[in-house]
C-alpha positions in Angstrom: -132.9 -29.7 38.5 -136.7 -28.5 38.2 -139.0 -31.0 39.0 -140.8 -32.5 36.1 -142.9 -35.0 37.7 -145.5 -34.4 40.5 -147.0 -37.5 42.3 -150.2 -36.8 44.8 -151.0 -39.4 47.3 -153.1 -40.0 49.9 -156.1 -41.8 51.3 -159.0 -42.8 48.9 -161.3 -39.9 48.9 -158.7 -37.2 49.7 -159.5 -35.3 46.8 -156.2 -36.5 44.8 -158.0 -37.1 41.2 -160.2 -34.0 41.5 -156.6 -32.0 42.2 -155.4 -33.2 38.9 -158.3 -32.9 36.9 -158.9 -29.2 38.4 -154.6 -28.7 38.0 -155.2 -29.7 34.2 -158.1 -27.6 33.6 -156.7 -24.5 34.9 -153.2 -25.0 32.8 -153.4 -27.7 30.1 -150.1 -26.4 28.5 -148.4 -27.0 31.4 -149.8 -30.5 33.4 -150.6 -33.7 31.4 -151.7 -36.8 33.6 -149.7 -40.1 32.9 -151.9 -42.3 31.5 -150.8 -46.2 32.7 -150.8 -49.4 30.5 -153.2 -51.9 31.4 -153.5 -55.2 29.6 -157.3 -55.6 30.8 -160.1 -55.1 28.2 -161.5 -51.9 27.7 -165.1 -51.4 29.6 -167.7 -49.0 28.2 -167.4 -45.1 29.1 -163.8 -45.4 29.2 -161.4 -44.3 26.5 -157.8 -45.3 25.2 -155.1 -43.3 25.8 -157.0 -41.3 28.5 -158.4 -43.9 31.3 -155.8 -46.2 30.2 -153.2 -47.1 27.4 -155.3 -50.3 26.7 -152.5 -53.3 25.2 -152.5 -57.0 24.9 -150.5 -59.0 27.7 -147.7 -59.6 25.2 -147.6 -56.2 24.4 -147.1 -55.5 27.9 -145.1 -58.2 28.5 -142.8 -56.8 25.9 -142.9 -53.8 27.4 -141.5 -55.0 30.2 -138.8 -56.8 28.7 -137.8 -54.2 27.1 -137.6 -51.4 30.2 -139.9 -49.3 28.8 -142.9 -50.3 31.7 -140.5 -50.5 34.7 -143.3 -50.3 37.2 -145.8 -52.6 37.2 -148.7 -54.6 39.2 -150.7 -58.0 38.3 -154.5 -57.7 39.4 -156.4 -60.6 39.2 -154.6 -61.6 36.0 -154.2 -58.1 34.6 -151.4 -56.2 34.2 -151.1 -52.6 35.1 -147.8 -50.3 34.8 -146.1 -47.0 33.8 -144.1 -46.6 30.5 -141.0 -44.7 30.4 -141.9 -43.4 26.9 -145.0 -42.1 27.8 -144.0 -39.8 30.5 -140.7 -39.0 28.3 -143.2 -37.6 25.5 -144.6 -35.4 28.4 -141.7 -34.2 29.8 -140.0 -33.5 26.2 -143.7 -31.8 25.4 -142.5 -29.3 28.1 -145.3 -30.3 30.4 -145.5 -31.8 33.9 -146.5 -35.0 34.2 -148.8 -35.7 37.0 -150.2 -39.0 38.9 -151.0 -40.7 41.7 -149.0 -43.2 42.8 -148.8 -45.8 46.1 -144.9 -45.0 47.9 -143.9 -48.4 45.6 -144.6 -47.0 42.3 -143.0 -43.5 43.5 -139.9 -45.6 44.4 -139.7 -47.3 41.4 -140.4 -44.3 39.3 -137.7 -42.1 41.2 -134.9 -44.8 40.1 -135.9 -43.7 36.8 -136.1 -40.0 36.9 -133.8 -39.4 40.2 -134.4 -35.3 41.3 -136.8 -35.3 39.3 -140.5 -36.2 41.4 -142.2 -34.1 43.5 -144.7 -35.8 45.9 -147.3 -34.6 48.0 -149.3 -36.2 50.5 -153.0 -35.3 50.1 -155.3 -35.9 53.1 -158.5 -34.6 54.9 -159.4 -35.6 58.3 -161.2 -38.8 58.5 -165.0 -37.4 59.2 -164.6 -35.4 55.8 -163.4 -38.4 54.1 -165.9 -41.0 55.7 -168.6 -38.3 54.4 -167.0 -37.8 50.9 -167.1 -42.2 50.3 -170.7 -41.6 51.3 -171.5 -39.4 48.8 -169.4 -41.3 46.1 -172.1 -44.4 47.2 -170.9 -48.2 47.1 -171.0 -50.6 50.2 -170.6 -49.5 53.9 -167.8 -52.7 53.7 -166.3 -51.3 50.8 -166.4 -47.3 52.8 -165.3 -49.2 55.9 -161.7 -50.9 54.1 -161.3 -47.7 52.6 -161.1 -45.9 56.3 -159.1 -48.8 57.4 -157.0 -47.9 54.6 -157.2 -44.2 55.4 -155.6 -45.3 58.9 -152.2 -47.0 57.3 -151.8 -44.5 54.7 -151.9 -41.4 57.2 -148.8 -43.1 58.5 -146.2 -43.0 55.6 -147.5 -39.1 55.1 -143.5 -38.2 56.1 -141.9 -40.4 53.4 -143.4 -37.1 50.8 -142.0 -33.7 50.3 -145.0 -31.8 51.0 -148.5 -32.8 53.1 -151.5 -30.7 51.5 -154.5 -31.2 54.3 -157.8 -29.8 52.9 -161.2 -30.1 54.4 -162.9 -27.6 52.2 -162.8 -28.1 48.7 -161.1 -28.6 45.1 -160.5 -25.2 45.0 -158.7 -24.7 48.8 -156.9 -27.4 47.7 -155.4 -26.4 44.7 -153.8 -22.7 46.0 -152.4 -25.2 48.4 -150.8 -26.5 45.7 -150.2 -23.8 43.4 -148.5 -22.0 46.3 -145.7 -25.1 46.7 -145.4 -25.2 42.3 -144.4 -21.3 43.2 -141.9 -22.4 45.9 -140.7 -24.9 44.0 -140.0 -22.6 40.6 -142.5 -25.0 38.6 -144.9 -22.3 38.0 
């Protein structure tokens, strides 16, 4: 069965959101990112339906009730998940559906649609990363969890079917990818 969900994962940093955006760009009629639920309020610059699926917590709630979010997380008293019916419409759109996702969420989402995700591990080495957090600004504590971070994740990198290590660019990075779609008959 061809592979109609691609999950990238990997160190904050890695690159993994520029991947998609870039992926998307190149071939919006055939990658759409799943867009999550959240039941937190909507904050200015961000838009419905693209950052998030923005709900109510009994919306979500009854979501989850009914099976359609079967993968969620409570943060600080928000809810944050996948729908089944959102990445349906994708794959029934005849697009790939593409997202990040921690090894918990790919679990979950693999007892959904068994044979049918593709992950890859995205990393950098650590210097590249430190210097890419840099650039992003925030708090040298906030840069120094995410390297502890970095550290962990770099350890579950053979629980995915592919590793894509890039220390270059967006661009590198992508013909890394493009060349496994190709191997994999999704392109």
């Amino acid at each position: 069965m061809q592979k109609r969900i691609i999950i990238m994962e990997g160190p904050s940093g890695v690159g993994k959101d520029s991947y998609m955006q870039e992926l998307i760009k190149q071939f919006p009629n055939k990658f759409q990112k799943i867009t999550s639920y959240t039941s937190r309020e909507i904050r200015p610059g961000e838009i419905d339906g693209v950052t998030y699926n923005f709900v109510d917590k009994k919306t979500f709630e009854d979501k989850l009730k009914t099976g359609d979010i079967f993968e969620f997380t409570d943060r600080h008293g928000t809810y944050r998940g996948m729908g089944k019916s959102l990445i349906d419409d994708i794959i029934e759109n005849g697009k790939i559906a593409v997202k990040d996702l921690d090894l918990v969420g790919i679990n979950a989402l693999k007892k959904v649609y068994p044979n049918q995700v593709l992950t890859i591990f995205c990393n950098a080495d650590r210097d590249v990363v430190k210097s890419r957090l840099l650039k992003r600004g925030g708090s040298m504590e906030d840069i120094e969890k995410r390297l502890v971070d970095y550290d962990k994740k770099i350890l579950e990198q053979d629980k995915f079917d592919y590793v894509v290590i890039d220390n270059k660019c967006v661009e590198t990075a992508v013909e890394k990818l493009l060349a496994i779609f190709k191997k994999e008959n999704i392109l």
